[in-house]
C-alpha positions as CSV (number, residue, x, y, z in Angstrom):
1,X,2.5,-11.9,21.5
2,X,0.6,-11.6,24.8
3,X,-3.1,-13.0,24.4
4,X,-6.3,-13.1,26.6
5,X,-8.8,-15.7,25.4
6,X,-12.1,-15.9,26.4
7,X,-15.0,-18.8,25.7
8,X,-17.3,-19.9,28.4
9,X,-16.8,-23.8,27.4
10,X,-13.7,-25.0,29.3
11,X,-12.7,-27.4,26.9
12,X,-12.7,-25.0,24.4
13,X,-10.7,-22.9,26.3
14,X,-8.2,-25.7,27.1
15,X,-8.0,-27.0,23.6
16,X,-7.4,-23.7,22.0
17,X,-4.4,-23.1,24.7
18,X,-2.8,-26.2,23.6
19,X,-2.7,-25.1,20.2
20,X,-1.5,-22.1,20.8
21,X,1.0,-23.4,23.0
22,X,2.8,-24.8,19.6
23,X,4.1,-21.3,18.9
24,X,6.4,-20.4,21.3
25,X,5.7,-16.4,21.0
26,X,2.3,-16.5,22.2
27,X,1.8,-15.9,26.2
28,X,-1.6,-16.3,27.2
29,X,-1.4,-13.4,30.0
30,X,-5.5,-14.2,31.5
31,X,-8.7,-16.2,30.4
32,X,-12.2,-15.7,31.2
33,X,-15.4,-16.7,30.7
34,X,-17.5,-14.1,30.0
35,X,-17.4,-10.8,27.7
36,X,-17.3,-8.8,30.8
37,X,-14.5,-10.2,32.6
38,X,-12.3,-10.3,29.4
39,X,-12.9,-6.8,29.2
40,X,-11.2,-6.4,32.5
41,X,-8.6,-8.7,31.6
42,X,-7.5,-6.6,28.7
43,X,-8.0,-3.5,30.3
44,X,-5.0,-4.9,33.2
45,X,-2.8,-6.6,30.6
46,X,-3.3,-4.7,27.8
47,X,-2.6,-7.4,25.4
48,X,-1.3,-7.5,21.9
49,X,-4.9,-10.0,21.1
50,X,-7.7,-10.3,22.4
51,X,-9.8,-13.8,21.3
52,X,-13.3,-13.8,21.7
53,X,-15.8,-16.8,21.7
54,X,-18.7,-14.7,20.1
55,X,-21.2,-16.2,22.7
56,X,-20.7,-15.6,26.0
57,X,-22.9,-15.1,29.4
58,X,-23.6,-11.6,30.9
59,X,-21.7,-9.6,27.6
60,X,-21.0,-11.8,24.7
61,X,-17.6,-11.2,21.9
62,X,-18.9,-8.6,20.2
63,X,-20.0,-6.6,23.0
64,X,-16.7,-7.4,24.3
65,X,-15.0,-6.2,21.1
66,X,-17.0,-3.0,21.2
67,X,-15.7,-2.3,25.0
68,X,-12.2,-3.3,24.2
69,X,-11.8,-0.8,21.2
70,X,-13.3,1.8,23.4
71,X,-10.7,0.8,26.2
72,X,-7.3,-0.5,24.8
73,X,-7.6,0.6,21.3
74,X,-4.5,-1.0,20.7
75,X,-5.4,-4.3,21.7
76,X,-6.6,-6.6,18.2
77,X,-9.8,-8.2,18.5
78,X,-10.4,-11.7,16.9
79,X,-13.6,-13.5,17.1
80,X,-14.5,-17.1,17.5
81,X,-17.3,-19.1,16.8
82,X,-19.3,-22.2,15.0
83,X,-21.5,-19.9,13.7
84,X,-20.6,-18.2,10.2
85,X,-24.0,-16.5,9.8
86,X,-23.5,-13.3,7.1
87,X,-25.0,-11.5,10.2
88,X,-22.3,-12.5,12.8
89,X,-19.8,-11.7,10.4
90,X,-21.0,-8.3,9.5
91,X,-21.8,-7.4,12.4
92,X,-17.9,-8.2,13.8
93,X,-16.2,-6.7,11.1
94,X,-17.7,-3.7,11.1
95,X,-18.0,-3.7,14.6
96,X,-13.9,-3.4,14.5
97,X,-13.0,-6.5,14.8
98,X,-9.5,-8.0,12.9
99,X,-10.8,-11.4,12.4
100,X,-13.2,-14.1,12.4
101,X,-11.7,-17.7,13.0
102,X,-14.4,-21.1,12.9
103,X,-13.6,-23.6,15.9
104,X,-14.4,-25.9,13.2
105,X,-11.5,-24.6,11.2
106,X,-8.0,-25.8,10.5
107,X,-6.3,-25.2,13.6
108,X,-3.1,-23.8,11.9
109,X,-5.9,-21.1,11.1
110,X,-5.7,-20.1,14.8
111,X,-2.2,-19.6,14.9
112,X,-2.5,-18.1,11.7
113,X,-4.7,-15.8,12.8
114,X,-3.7,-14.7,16.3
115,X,-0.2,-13.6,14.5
116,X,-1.4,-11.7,12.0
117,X,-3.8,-9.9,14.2
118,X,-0.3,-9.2,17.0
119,X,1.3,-7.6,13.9
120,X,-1.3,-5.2,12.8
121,X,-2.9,-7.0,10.3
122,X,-6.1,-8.9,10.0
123,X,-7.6,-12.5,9.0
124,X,-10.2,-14.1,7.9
125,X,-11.0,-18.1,8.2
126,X,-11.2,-19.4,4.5
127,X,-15.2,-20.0,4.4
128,X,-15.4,-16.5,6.3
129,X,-13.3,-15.1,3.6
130,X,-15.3,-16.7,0.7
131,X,-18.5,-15.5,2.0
132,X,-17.6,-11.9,2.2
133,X,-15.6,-11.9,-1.4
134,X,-19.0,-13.4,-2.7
135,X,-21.2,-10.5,-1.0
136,X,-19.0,-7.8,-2.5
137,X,-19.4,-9.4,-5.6
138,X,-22.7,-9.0,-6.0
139,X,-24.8,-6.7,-7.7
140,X,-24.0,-3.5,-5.3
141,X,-23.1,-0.8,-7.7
142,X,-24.4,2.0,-5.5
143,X,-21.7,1.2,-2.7
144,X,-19.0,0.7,-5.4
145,X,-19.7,4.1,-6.6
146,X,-20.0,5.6,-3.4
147,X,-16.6,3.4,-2.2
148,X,-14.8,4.9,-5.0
149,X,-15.4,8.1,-3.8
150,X,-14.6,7.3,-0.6
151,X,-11.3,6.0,-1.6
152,X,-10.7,8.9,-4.2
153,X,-9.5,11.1,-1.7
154,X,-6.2,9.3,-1.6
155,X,-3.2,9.6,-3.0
156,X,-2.4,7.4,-6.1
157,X,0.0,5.8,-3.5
158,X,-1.6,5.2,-1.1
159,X,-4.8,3.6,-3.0
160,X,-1.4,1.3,-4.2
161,X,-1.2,0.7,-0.3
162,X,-4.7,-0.4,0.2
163,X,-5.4,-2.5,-2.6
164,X,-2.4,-4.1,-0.6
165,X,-4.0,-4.4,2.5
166,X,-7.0,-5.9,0.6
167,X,-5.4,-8.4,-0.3
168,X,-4.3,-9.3,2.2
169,X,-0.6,-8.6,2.6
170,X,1.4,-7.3,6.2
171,X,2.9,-4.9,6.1
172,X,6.0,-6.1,5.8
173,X,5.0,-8.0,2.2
174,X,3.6,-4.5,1.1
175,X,7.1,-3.1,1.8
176,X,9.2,-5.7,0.3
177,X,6.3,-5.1,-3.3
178,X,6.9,-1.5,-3.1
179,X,10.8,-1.9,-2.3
180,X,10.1,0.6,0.9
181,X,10.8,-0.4,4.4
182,X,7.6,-1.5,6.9
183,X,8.1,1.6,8.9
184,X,6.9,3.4,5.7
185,X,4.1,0.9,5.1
186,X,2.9,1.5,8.6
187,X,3.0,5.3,8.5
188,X,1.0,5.0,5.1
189,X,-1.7,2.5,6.5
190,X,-2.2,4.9,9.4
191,X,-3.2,8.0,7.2
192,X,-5.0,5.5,5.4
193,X,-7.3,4.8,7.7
194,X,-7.7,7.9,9.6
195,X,-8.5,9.7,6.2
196,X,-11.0,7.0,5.2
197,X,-12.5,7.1,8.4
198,X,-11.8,3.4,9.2
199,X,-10.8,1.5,12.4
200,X,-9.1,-1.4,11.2
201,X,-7.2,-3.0,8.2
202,X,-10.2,-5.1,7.8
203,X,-13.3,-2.3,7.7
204,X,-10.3,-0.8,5.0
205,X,-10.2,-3.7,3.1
206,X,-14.0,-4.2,2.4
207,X,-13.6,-0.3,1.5
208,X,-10.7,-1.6,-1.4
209,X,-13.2,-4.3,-2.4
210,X,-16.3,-2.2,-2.7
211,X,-14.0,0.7,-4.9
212,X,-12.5,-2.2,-7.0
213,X,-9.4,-1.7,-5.8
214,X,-8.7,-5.4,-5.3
215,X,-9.1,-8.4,-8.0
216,X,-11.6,-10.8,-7.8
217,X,-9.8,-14.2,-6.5
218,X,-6.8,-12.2,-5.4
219,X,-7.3,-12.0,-1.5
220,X,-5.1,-14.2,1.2
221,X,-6.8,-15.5,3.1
């Protein structure tokens, strides 16, 4: 799992390295300290993650995250902050991001986090995860309805594969519930998202929670 972090705070920077240093798969390939500059970083490495501090001089993490989806779609975007403002999350997840992570999280979180985003999948820090199953909780029935539709124009399988996905399962867990193999999974959560319209597993997954696709209390975080 190649990686390019980027915070402006160098302690931060050298404290998250050391914890990803635990997992020997990771290879931090460039760091920087500015939106801009990780940009470029990606855009030479072409890394498997990209973690962004969401404040940043010159272009901040989710201007970042914007220019790195336009540049190396492929690359994962995760976000980083101490601020878990409804607005910074929205704003990330919808902006295409695959995960919010708290520096004042757990930091198996980070590790957590950094994998699942490498493998395709997506993650949310536990209070990050709380506060968006609460918002989609609430009194929205206009978005459900207009979610369900959405959703509607899928296949009674795969609405089974993204009610998966928001729960929170890789793909390879989805496989091993539907007794498929994970290249199946992935060829299912591709036409998945290009027929809803999505980016990510994560903008697909609020989509599964706004269609009631997904139990209350049932997502991983």
């Amino acid at each position: 799992m190649r990686l390019v972090l980027a915070d402006d705070e160098a302690m931060i920077r050298a404290g998250v390295r050391a914890i990803l240093a635990a997992d020997p798969d990771v290879e931090i390939v460039g760091e920087a300290t500015n939106g801009r500059d990780a940009v470029e970083l990606v855009r030479r490495h072409r890394p498997s993650v990209a973690l962004l501090d969401i404040r940043m001089p010159g272009l901040d993490g989710l201007g970042a995250a914007d220019e790195i989806r336009r540049v190396a779609p492929e690359t994962a975007v995760l976000i980083m902050t101490t601020f878990d403002e409804d607005a910074y999350v929205t704003q990330a997840l919808h902006g295409g991001a695959s995960g919010f992570l708290l520096k004042t999280g757990d930091p198996r979180e980070l590790l957590l986090g950094v994998r699942a985003a490498a493998e395709g999948g997506a993650y949310l820090s536990p209070p990050v995860a709380h506060r968006v199953i609460k918002q989609l909780g609430g009194p929205r029935l206009q978005q459900e309805v207009a979610a369900r539709e959405h959703v509607d124009a899928l296949s009674a399988r795969e609405r089974e594969v993204l009610a998966l996905v928001g729960a929170g399962l890789s793909n390879a867990e989805i496989a091993r519930r539907l007794h498929v193999v994970e290249g199946t999974v992935k060829a299912y959560v591709s036409a998945i998202l290009n027929r809803l319209g999505v980016q990510n597993r994560v903008q697909a997954a609020i989509l599964a929670y706004e269609a009631g696709l997904v139990e209350r209390g049932t997502a991983r975080s």
